[in-house]
C-alpha positions in Angstrom: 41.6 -19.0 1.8 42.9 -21.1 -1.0 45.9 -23.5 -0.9 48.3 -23.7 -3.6 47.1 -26.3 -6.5 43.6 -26.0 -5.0 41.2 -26.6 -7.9 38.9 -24.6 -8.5 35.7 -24.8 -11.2 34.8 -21.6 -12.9 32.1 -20.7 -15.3 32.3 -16.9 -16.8 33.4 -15.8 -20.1 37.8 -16.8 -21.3 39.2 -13.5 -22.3 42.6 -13.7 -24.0 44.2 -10.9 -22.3 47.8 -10.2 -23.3 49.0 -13.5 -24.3 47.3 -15.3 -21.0 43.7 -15.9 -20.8 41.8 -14.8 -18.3 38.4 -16.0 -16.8 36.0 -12.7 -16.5 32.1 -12.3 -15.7 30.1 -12.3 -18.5 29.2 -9.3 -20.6 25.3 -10.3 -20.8 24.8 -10.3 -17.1 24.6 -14.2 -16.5 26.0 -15.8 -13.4 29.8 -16.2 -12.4 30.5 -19.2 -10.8 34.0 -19.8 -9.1 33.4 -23.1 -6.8 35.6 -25.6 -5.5 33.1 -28.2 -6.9 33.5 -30.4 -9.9 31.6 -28.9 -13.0 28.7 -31.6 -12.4 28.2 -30.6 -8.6 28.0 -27.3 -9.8 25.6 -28.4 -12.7 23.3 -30.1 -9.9 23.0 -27.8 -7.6 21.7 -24.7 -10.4 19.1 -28.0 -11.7 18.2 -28.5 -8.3 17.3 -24.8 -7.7 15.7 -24.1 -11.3 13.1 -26.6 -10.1 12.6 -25.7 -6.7 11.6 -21.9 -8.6 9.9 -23.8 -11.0 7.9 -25.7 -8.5 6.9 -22.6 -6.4 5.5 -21.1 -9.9 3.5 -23.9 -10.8 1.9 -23.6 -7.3 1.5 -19.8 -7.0 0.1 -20.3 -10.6 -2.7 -23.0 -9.3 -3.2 -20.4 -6.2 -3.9 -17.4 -8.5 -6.0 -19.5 -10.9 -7.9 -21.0 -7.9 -8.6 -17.3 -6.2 -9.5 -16.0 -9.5 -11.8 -19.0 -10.4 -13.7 -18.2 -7.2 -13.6 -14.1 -7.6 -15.2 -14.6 -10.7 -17.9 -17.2 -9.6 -18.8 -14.8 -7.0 -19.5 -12.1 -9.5 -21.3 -14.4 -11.5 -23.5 -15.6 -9.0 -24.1 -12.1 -7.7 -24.9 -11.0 -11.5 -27.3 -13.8 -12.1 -29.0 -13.1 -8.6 -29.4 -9.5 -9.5 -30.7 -10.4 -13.3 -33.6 -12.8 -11.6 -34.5 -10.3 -8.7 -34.6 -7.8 -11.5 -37.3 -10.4 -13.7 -39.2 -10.8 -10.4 -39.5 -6.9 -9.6 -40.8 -7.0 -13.3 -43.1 -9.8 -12.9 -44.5 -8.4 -9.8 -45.1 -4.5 -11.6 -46.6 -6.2 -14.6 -49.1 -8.5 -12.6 -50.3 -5.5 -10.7 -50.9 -3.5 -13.7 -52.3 -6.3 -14.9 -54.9 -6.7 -11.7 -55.4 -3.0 -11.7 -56.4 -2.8 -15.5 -59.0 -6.0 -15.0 -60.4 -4.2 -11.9 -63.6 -1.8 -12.1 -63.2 1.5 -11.5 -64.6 1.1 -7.8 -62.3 -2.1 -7.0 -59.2 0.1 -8.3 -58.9 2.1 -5.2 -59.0 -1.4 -3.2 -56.1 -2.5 -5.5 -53.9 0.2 -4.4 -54.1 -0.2 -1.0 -53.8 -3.9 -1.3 -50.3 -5.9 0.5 -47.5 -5.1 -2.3 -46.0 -9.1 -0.7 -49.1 -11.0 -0.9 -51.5 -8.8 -3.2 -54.3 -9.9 -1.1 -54.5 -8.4 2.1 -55.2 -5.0 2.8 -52.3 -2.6 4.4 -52.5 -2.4 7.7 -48.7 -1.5 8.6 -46.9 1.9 9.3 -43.3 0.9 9.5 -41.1 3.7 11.1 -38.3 5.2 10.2 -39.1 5.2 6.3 -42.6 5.5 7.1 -44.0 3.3 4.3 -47.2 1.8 4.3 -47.1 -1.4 1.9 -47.7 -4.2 4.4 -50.3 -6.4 6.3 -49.9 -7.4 9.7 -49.4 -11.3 8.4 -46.6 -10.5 5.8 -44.8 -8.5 8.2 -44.4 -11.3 11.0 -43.0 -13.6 8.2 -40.6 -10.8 7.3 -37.1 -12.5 8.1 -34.6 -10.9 10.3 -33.5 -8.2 11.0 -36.7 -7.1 9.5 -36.6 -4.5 6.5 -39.3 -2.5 4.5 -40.2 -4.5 1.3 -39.9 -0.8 -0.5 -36.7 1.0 0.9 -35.0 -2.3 2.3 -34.2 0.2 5.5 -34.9 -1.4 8.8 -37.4 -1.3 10.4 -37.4 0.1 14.2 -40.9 0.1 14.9 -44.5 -1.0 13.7 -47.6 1.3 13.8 -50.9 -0.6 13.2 -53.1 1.3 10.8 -57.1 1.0 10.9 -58.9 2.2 7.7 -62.5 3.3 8.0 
């Protein structure tokens, strides 16, 4: 409650209404500030909070740039992984053409039955589930873990020697 010949600081739009004026809102939708503060307290206090809002941008704009920094490094790394497994795969497809076009006729069948990891070894593996047969016994024990076919990338649950005659 106010006493009489309180004062009172007001910031809104003067209206001259009838011969008085009159302190209103304004029309543009701005704040209206009655406060039994001086003007300056009043100017303060709105400072104070336009830089405590300004403060909290500038940090939720670091955060954001930060998070989208490392979203984008991520895909970038996961690009440039997929581009060089992509040049190996390649590589690899172009050597063995390579080794099975330079082989005789005779040593072409070898070729094909030959490791697809180390491209020297004969395939001697069964791997179940997918039930490929592209491995030697050596290349599969350095196969990391959990182990998974070099062909399907499915894992593998179990391991069937195979003896060619």
């Amino acid at each position: 409650m106010l006493k009489v010949g309180a004062t009172l600081t007001g910031v809104g739009e003067l209206v001259l209404d009838n011969n008085s004026v009159r302190l209103q809102p304004p029309k543009q939708g701005m704040q209206y500030y009655l406060s039994g503060q001086d003007f300056d307290s009043l100017l303060q206090r709105q400072e104070s909070s336009v830089r405590l809002w300004k403060i909290l941008m500038l940090g939720f704009g670091v955060v954001t740039c930060a998070t989208l920094f490392f979203i984008l490094r991520k895909q970038y790394l996961q690009r440039q992984e997929r581009l060089r497994l992509k040049q190996m795969e390649e590589e690899f497809r172009e050597h063995e053409a390579r080794l099975l076009s330079q082989a005789k006729p005779e040593d072409r069948e070898s070729l094909k039955s030959t490791c697809v990891v180390c491209l020297s070894n004969v395939r001697s593996c069964v791997f179940l589930e997918c039930g490929h047969v592209c491995s030697c016994a050596e290349c599969y024990r350095t196969l990391p873990e959990p182990r998974r076919c070099p062909i399907c990338r499915q894992e593998i649950a179990r391991v069937i020697p195979l003896y060619n005659s």
